[in-house]
N, CA, C and O atoms as a printed pandas DataFrame, in Angstrom:
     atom_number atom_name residue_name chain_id  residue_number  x_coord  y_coord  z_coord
0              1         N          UNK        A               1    0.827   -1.188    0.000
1              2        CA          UNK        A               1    0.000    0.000    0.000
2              3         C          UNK        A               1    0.874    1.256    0.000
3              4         O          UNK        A               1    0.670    2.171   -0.798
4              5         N          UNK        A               2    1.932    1.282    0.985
5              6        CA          UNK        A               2    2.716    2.529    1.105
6              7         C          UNK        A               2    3.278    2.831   -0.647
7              8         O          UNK        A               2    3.069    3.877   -1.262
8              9         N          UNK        A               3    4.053    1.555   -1.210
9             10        CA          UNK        A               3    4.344    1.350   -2.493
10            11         C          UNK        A               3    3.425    2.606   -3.713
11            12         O          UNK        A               3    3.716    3.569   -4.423
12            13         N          UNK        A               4    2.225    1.800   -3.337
13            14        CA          UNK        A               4    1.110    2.231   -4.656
14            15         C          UNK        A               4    0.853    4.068   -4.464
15            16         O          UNK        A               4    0.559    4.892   -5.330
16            17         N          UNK        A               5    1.127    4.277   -2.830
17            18        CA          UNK        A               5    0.431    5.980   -2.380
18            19         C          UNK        A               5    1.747    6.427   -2.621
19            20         O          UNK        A               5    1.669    7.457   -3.290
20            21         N          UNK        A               6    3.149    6.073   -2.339
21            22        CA          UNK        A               6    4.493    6.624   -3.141
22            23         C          UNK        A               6    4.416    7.268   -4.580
23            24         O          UNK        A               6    4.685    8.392   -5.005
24            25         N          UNK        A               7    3.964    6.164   -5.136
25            26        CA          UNK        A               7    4.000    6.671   -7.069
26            27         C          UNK        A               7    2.801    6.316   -7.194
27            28         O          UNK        A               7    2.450    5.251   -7.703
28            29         N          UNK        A               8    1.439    7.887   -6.364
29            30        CA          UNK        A               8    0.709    7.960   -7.120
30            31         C          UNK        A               8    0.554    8.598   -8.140
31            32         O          UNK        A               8   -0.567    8.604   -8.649
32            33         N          UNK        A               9    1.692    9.369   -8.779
33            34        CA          UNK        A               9    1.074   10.014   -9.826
34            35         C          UNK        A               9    1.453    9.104  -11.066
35            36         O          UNK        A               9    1.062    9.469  -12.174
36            37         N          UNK        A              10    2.151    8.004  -10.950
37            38        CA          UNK        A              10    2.325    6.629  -11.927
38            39         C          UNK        A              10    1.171    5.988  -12.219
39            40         O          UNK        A              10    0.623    5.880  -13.316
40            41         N          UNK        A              11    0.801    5.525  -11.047
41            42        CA          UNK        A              11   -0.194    4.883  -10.772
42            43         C          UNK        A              11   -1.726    4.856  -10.682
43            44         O          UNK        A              11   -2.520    3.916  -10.649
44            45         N          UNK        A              12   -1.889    6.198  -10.653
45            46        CA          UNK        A              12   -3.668    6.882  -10.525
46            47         C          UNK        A              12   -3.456    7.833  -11.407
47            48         O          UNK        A              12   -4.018    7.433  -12.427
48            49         N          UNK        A              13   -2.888    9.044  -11.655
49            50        CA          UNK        A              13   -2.651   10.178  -12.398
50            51         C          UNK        A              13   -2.233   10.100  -14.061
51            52         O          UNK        A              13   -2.430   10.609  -15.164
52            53         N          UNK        A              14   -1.619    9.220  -13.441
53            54        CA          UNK        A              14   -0.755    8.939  -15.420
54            55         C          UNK        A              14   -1.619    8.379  -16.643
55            56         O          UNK        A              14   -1.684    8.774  -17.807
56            57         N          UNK        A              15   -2.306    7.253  -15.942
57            58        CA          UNK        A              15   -3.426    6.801  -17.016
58            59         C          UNK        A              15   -4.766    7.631  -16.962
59            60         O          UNK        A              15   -5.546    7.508  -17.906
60            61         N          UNK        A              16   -5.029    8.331  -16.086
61            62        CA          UNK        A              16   -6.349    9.094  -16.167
62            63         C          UNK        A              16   -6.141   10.421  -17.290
63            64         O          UNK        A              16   -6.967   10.926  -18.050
64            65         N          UNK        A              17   -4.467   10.805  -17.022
65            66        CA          UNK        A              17   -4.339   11.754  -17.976
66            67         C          UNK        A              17   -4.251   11.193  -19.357
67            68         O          UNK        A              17   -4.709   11.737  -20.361
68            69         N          UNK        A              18   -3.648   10.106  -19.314
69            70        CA          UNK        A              18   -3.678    9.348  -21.069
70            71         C          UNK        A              18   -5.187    9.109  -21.292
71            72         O          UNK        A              18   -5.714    9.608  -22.287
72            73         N          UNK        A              19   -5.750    8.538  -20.618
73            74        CA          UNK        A              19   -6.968    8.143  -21.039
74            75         C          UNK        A              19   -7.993    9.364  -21.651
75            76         O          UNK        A              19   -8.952    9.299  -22.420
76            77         N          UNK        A              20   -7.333   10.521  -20.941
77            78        CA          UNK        A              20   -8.269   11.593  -20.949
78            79         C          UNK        A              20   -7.895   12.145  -22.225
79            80         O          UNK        A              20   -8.858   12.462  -22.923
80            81         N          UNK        A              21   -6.792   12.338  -22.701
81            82        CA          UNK        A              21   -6.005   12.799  -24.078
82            83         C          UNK        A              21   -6.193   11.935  -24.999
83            84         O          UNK        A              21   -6.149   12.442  -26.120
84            85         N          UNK        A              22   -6.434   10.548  -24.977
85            86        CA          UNK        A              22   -7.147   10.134  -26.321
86            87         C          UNK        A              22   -8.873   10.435  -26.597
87            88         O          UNK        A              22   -9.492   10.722  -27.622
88            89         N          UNK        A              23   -9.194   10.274  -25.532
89            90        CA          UNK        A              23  -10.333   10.468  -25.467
90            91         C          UNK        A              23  -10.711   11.856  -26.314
91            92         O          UNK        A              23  -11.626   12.020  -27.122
92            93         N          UNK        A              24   -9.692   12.800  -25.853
93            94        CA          UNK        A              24  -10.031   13.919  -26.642
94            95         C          UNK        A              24   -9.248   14.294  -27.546
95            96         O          UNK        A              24   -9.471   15.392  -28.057
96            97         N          UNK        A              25   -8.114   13.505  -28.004
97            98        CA          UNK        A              25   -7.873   13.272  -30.154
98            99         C          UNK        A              25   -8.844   12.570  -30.567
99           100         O          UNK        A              25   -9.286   13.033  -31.618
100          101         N          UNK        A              26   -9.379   11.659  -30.220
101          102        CA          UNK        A              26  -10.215   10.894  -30.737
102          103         C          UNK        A              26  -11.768   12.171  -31.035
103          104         O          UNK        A              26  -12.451   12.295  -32.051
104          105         N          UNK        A              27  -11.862   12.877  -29.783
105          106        CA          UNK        A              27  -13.438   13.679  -30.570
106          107         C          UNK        A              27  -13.265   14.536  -30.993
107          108         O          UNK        A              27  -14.293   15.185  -31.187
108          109         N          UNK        A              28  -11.996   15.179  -31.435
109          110        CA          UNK        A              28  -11.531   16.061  -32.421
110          111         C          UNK        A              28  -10.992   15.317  -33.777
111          112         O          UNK        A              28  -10.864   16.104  -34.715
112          113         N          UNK        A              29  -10.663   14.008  -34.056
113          114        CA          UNK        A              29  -10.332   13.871  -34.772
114          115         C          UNK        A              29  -12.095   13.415  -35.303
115          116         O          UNK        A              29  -12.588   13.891  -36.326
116          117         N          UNK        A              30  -12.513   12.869  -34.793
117          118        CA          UNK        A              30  -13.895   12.638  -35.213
118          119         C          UNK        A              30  -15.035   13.749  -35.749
119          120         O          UNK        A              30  -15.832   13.634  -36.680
120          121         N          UNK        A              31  -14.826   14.835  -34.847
121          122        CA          UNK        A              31  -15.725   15.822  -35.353
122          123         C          UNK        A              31  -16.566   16.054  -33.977
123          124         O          UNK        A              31  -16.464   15.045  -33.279
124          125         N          UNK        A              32  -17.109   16.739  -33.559
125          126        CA          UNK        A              32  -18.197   16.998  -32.683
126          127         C          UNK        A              32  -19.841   17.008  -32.635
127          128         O          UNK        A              32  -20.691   17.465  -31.872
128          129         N          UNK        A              33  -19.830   16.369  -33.676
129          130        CA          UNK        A              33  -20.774   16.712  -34.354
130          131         C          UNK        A              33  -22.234   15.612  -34.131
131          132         O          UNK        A              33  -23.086   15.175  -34.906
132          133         N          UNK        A              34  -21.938   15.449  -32.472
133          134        CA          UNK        A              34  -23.039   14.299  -32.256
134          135         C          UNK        A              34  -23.305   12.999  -32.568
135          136         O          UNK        A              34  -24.363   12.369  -32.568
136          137         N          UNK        A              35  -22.056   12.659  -32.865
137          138        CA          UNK        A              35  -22.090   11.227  -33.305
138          139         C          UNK        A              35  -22.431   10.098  -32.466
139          140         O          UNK        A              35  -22.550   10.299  -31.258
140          141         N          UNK        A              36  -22.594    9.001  -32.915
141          142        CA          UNK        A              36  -23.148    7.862  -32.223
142          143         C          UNK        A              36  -22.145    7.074  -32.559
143          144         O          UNK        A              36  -21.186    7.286  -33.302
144          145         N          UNK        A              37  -22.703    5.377  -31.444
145          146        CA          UNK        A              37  -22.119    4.384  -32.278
146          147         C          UNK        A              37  -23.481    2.803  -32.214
147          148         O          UNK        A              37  -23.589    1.925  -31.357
148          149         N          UNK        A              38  -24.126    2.986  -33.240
149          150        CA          UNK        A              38  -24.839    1.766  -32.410
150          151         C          UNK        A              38  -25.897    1.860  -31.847
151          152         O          UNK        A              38  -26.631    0.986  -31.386
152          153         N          UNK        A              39  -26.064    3.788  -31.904
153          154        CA          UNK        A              39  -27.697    4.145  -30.789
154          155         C          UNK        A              39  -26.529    4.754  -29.520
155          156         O          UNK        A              39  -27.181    5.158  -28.557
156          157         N          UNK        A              40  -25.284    4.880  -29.342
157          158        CA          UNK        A              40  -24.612    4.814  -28.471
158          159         C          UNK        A              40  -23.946    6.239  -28.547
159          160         O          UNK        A              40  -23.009    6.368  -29.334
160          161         N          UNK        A              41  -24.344    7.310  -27.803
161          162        CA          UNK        A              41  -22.887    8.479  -27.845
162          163         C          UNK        A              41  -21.465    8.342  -27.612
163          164         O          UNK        A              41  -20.875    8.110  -26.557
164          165         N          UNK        A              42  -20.903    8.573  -29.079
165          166        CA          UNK        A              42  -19.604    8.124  -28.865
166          167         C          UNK        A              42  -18.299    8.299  -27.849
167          168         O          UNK        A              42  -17.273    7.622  -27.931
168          169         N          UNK        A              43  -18.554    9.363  -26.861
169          170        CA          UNK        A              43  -17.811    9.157  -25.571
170          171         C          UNK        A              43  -18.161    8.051  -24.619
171          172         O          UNK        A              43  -17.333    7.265  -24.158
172          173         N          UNK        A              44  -19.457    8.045  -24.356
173          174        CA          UNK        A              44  -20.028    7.069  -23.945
174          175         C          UNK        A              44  -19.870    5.481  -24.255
175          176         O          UNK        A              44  -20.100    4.609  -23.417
176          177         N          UNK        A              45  -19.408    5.223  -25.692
177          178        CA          UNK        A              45  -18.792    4.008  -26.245
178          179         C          UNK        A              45  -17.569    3.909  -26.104
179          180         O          UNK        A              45  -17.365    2.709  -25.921
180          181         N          UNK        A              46  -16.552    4.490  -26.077
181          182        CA          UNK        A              46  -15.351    4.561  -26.190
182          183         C          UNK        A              46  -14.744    4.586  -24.874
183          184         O          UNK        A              46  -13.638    4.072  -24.705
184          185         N          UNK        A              47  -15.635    5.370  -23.544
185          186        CA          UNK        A              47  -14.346    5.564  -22.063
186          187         C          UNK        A              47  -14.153    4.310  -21.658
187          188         O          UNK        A              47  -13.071    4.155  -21.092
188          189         N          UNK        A              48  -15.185    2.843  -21.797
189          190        CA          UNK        A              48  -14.886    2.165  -21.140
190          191         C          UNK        A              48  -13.465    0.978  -21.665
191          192         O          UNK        A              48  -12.649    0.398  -20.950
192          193         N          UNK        A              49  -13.592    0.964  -22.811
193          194        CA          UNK        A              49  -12.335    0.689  -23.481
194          195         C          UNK        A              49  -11.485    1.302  -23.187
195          196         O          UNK        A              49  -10.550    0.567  -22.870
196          197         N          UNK        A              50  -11.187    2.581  -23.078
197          198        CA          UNK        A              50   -9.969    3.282  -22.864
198          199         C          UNK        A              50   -9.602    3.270  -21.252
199          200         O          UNK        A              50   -8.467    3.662  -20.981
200          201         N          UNK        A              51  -10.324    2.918  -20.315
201          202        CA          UNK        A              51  -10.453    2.501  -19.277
202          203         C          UNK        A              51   -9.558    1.351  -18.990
203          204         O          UNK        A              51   -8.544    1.172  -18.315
204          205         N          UNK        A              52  -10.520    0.455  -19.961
205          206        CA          UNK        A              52   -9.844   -1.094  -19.478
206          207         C          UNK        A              52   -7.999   -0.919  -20.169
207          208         O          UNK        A              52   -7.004   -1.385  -19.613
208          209         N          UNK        A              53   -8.014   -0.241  -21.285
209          210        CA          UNK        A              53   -6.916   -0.230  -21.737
210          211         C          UNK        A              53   -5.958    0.025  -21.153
211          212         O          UNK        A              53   -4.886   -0.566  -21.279
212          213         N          UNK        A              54   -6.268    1.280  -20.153
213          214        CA          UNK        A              54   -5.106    1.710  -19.267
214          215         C          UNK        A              54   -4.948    0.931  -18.064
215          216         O          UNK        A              54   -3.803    0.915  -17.610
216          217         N          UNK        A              55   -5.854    0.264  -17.426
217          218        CA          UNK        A              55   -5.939   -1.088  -16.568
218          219         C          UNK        A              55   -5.054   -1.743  -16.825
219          220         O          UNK        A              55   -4.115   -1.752  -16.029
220          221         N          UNK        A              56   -4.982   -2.618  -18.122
221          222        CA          UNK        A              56   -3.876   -3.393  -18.856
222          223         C          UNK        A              56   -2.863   -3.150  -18.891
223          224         O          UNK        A              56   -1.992   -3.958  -18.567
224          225         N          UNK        A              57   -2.524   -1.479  -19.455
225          226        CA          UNK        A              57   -1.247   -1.037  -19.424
226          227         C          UNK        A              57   -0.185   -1.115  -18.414
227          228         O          UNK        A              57    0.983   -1.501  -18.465
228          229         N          UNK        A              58   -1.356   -0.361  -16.943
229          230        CA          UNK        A              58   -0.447   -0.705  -15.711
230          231         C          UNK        A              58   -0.722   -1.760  -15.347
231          232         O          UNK        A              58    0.317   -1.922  -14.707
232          233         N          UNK        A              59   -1.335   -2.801  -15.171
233          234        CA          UNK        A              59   -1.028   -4.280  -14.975
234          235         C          UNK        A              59    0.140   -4.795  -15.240
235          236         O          UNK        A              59    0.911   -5.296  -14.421
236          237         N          UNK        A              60    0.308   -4.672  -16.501
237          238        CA          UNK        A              60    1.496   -4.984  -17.442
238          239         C          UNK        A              60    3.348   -4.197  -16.881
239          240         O          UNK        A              60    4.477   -4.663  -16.722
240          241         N          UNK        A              61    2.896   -3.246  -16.799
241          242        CA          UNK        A              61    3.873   -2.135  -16.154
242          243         C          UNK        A              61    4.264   -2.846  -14.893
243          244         O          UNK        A              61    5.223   -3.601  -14.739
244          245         N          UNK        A              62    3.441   -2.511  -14.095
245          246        CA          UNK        A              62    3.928   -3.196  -12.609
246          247         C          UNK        A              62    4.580   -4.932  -12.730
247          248         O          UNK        A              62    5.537   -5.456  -12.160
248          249         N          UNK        A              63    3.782   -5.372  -13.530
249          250        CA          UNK        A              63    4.175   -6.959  -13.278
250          251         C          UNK        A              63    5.847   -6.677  -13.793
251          252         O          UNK        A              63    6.788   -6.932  -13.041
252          253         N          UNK        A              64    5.966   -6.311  -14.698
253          254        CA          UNK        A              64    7.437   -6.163  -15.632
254          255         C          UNK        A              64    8.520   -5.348  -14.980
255          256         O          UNK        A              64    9.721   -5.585  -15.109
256          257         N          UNK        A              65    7.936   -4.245  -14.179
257          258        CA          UNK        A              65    8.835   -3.918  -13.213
258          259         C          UNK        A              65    9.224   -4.267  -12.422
259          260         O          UNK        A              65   10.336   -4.054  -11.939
260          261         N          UNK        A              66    7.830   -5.340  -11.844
261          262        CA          UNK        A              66    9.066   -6.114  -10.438
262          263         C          UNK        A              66    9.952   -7.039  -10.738
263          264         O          UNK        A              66   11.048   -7.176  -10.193
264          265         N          UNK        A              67    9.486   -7.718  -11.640
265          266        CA          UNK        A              67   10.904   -8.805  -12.510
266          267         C          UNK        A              67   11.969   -8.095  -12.481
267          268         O          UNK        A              67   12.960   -8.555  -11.913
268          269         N          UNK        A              68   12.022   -6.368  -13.296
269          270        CA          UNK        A              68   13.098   -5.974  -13.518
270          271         C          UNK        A              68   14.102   -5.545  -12.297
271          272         O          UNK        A              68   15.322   -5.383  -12.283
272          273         N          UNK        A              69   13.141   -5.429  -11.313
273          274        CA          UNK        A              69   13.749   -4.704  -10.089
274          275         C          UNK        A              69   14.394   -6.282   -9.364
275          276         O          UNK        A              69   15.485   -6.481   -8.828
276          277         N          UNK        A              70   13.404   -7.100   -9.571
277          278        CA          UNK        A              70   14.255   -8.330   -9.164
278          279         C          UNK        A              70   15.123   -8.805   -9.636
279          280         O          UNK        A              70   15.575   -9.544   -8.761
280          281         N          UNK        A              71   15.975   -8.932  -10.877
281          282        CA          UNK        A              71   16.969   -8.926  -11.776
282          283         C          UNK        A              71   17.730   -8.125  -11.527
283          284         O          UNK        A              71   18.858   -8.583  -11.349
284          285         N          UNK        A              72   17.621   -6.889  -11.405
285          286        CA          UNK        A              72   18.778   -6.088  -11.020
286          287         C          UNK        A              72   19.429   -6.046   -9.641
287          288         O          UNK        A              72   20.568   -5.641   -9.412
288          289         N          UNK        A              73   18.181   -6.722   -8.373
289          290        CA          UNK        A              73   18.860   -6.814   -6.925
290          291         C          UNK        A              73   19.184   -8.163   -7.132
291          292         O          UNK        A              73   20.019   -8.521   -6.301
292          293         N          UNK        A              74   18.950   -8.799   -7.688
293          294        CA          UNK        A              74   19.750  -10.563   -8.033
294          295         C          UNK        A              74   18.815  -11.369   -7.498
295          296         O          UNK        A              74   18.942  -12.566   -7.759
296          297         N          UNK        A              75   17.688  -10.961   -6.654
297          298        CA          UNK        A              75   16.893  -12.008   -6.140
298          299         C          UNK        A              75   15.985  -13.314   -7.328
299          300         O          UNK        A              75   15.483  -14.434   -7.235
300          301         N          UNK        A              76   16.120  -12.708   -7.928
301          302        CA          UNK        A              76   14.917  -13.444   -9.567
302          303         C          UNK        A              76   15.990  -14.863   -9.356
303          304         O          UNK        A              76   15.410  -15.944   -9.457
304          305         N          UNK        A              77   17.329  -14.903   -9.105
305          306        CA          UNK        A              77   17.416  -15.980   -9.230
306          307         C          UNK        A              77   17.724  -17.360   -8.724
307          308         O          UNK        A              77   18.234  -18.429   -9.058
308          309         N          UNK        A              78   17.078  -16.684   -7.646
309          310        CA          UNK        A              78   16.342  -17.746   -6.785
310          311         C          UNK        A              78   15.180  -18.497   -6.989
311          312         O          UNK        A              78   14.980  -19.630   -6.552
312          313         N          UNK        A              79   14.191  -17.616   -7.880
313          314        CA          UNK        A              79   13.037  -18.519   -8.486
314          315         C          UNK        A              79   13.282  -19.289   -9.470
315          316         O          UNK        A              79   12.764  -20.396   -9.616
316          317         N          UNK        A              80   14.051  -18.798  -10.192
317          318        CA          UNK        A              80   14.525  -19.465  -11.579
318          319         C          UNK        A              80   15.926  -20.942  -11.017
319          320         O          UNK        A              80   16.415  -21.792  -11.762
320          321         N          UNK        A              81   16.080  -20.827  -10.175
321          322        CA          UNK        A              81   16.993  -22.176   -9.256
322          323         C          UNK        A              81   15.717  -23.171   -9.156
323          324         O          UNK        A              81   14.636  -23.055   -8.578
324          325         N          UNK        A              82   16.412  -24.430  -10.138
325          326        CA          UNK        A              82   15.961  -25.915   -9.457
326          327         C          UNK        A              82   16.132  -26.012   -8.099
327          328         O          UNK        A              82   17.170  -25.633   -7.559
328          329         N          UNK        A              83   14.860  -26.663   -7.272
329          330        CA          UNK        A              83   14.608  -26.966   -6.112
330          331         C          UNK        A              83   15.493  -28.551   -6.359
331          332         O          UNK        A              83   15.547  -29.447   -7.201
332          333         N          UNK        A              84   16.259  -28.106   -4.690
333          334        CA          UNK        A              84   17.166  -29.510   -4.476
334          335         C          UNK        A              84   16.131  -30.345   -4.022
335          336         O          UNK        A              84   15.078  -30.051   -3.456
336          337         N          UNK        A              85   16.735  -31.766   -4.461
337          338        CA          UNK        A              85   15.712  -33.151   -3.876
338          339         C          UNK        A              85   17.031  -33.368   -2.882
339          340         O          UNK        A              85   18.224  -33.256   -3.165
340          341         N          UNK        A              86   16.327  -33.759   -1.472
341          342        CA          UNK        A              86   16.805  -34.684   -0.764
342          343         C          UNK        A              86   17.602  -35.975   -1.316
343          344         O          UNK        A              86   17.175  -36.691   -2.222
344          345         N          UNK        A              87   18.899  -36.179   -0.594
345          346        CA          UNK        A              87   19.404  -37.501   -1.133
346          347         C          UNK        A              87   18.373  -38.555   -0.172
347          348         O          UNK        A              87   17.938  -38.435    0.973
348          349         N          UNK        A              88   18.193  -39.757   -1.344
349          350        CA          UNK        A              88   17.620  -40.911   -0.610
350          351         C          UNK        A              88   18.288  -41.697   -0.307
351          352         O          UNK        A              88   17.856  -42.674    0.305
Protein backbone atom coordinates (compact mmCIF):
# COMPACT_ATOMS: atom_id res chain seq x y z
CA UNK A 1 0.00 0.00 0.00
CA UNK A 2 2.72 2.53 1.11
CA UNK A 3 4.34 1.35 -2.49
CA UNK A 4 1.11 2.23 -4.66
CA UNK A 5 0.43 5.98 -2.38
CA UNK A 6 4.49 6.62 -3.14
CA UNK A 7 4.00 6.67 -7.07
CA UNK A 8 0.71 7.96 -7.12
CA UNK A 9 1.07 10.01 -9.83
CA UNK A 10 2.32 6.63 -11.93
CA UNK A 11 -0.19 4.88 -10.77
CA UNK A 12 -3.67 6.88 -10.52
CA UNK A 13 -2.65 10.18 -12.40
CA UNK A 14 -0.76 8.94 -15.42
CA UNK A 15 -3.43 6.80 -17.02
CA UNK A 16 -6.35 9.09 -16.17
CA UNK A 17 -4.34 11.75 -17.98
CA UNK A 18 -3.68 9.35 -21.07
CA UNK A 19 -6.97 8.14 -21.04
CA UNK A 20 -8.27 11.59 -20.95
CA UNK A 21 -6.01 12.80 -24.08
CA UNK A 22 -7.15 10.13 -26.32
CA UNK A 23 -10.33 10.47 -25.47
CA UNK A 24 -10.03 13.92 -26.64
CA UNK A 25 -7.87 13.27 -30.15
CA UNK A 26 -10.22 10.89 -30.74
CA UNK A 27 -13.44 13.68 -30.57
CA UNK A 28 -11.53 16.06 -32.42
CA UNK A 29 -10.33 13.87 -34.77
CA UNK A 30 -13.90 12.64 -35.21
CA UNK A 31 -15.72 15.82 -35.35
CA UNK A 32 -18.20 17.00 -32.68
CA UNK A 33 -20.77 16.71 -34.35
CA UNK A 34 -23.04 14.30 -32.26
CA UNK A 35 -22.09 11.23 -33.31
CA UNK A 36 -23.15 7.86 -32.22
CA UNK A 37 -22.12 4.38 -32.28
CA UNK A 38 -24.84 1.77 -32.41
CA UNK A 39 -27.70 4.14 -30.79
CA UNK A 40 -24.61 4.81 -28.47
CA UNK A 41 -22.89 8.48 -27.85
CA UNK A 42 -19.60 8.12 -28.87
CA UNK A 43 -17.81 9.16 -25.57
CA UNK A 44 -20.03 7.07 -23.94
CA UNK A 45 -18.79 4.01 -26.24
CA UNK A 46 -15.35 4.56 -26.19
CA UNK A 47 -14.35 5.56 -22.06
CA UNK A 48 -14.89 2.17 -21.14
CA UNK A 49 -12.33 0.69 -23.48
CA UNK A 50 -9.97 3.28 -22.86
CA UNK A 51 -10.45 2.50 -19.28
CA UNK A 52 -9.84 -1.09 -19.48
CA UNK A 53 -6.92 -0.23 -21.74
CA UNK A 54 -5.11 1.71 -19.27
CA UNK A 55 -5.94 -1.09 -16.57
CA UNK A 56 -3.88 -3.39 -18.86
CA UNK A 57 -1.25 -1.04 -19.42
CA UNK A 58 -0.45 -0.70 -15.71
CA UNK A 59 -1.03 -4.28 -14.98
CA UNK A 60 1.50 -4.98 -17.44
CA UNK A 61 3.87 -2.14 -16.15
CA UNK A 62 3.93 -3.20 -12.61
CA UNK A 63 4.18 -6.96 -13.28
CA UNK A 64 7.44 -6.16 -15.63
CA UNK A 65 8.84 -3.92 -13.21
CA UNK A 66 9.07 -6.11 -10.44
CA UNK A 67 10.90 -8.80 -12.51
CA UNK A 68 13.10 -5.97 -13.52
CA UNK A 69 13.75 -4.70 -10.09
CA UNK A 70 14.25 -8.33 -9.16
CA UNK A 71 16.97 -8.93 -11.78
CA UNK A 72 18.78 -6.09 -11.02
CA UNK A 73 18.86 -6.81 -6.92
CA UNK A 74 19.75 -10.56 -8.03
CA UNK A 75 16.89 -12.01 -6.14
CA UNK A 76 14.92 -13.44 -9.57
CA UNK A 77 17.42 -15.98 -9.23
CA UNK A 78 16.34 -17.75 -6.78
CA UNK A 79 13.04 -18.52 -8.49
CA UNK A 80 14.53 -19.47 -11.58
CA UNK A 81 16.99 -22.18 -9.26
CA UNK A 82 15.96 -25.91 -9.46
CA UNK A 83 14.61 -26.97 -6.11
CA UNK A 84 17.17 -29.51 -4.48
CA UNK A 85 15.71 -33.15 -3.88
CA UNK A 86 16.80 -34.68 -0.76
CA UNK A 87 19.40 -37.50 -1.13
CA UNK A 88 17.62 -40.91 -0.61
Amino acid sequence: MRRFFKVQMQTVWAPAITTLLYLAIFTVALGRGGRTVMGVPFADFIAPGLIVMAMIQNAFANASFSLLVGKMQGNIVDYLMPRCRPAS
